[in-house]
Structure formats: C-alpha cells, structure tokens
N, C-alpha and C positions, 0 to 999 in steps of 0.2 A: 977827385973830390972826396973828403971824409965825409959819411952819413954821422952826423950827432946822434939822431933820436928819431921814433917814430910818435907823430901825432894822429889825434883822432881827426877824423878825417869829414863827419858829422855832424860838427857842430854848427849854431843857429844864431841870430842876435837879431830878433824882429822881423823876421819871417827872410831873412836874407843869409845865404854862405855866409860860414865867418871860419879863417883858418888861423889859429891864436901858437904863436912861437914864444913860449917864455923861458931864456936862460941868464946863467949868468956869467955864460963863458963869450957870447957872440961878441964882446968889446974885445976879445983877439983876434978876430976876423974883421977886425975895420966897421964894427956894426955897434958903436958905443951910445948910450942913451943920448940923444939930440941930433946925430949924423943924419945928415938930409938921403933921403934912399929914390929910387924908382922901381915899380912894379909895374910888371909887365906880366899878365895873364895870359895864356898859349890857352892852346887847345889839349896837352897832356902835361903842363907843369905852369908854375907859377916861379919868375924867377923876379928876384931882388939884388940891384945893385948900388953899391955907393958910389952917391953922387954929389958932388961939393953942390949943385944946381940942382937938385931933385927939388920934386914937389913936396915930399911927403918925409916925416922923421922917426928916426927909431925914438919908442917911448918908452918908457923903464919908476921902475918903483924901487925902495930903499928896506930891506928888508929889516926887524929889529934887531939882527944879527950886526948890522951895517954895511953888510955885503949888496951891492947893487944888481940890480935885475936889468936885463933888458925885454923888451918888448915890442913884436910886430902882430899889430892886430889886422888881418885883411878880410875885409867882407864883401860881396859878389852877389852879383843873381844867384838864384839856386842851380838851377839849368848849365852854369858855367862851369861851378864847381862840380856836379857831377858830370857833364864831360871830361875833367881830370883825373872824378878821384873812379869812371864805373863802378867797377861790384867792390870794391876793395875798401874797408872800414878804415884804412891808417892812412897815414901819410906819412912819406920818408923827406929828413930835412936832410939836404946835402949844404956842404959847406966849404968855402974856401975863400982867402983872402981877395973882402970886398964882395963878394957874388953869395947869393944863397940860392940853390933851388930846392921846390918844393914838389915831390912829384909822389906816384905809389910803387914807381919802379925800382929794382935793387940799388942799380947802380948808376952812375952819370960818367 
C-alpha cells in the first residue's frame, strides 16, 4: 500500500474523535465524491472500503480553482480513537485501490 500523507491525529467536532481525510487525488483509488464506502474501526487502524452497498459516502467540495476535493469525515468516541492513535500525534493514510487504511504505523 502507498502512504499518501500524515494526518493529525487530535482532532475533535463536539466533544467526540474526528479523523478528517481531504484530497484530491483519492478518486484514483475508487474513492470519488458520492461512492458509497464502509468503515470499520479496529482496535490499531481504521480501515475504509468501497462498497456499491455501504452505508456511508465519500463527500467532497469544489474548489474555486475547479478542481474537486474529496472528503472522509469520521468521528468516534474519544476512548476509540485513542486506542488507535496511543502517544503518537499523526496519523498515516495508507492507500490502495478501493481500501484506505488509516493507522500511526509506518507501514501496511
């Protein structure tokens, strides 16, 4: 799996985890704005796969450039996410076609 990028691993949206993914490369990996996904939170990663049946969809905004963004917004108990992320302030996004995972380890 290729790691894109690291995120922060911190963040909050009303007293709950939030792990926020915004690029605008993920619609080559099968993660284009409206594609239905599932999320499956572990106990050391959060993995995302495409799914014609999921619950839940990639959301994306339009930038004024015209280039389109995508967007996975996930929020969690606090307690959850720091069982994922322990001491470690980032987050690594691993990536490959159709699958993202999100963990603090180097490598997948």
């Amino acid at each position: 799996m290729k790691c894109l990028y690291s995120i922060k691993a911190t963040a909050r949206n009303k007293d709950r985890a939030r792990v926020w993914v915004e690029r605008s490369d993920l619609g080559t990996y099968g993660f284009a704005r409206g594609v239905r996904i599932d999320i499956a939170i572990g106990s050391d990663s959060i993995v995302i796969t495409a799914n014609p049946e999921g619950k839940r969809k990639v959301a994306g905004r339009v930038k004024p450039s015209g280039d389109e963004i995508q967007i996975l917004d996930i929020c969690m108990p606090l307690p959850q996410r720091e069982l994922i992320r322990g001491d470690s302030e980032r987050f690594n996004v691993f990536v490959e076609q159709g699958r993202i995972v999100i963990t603090t380890g180097g490598e997948i």
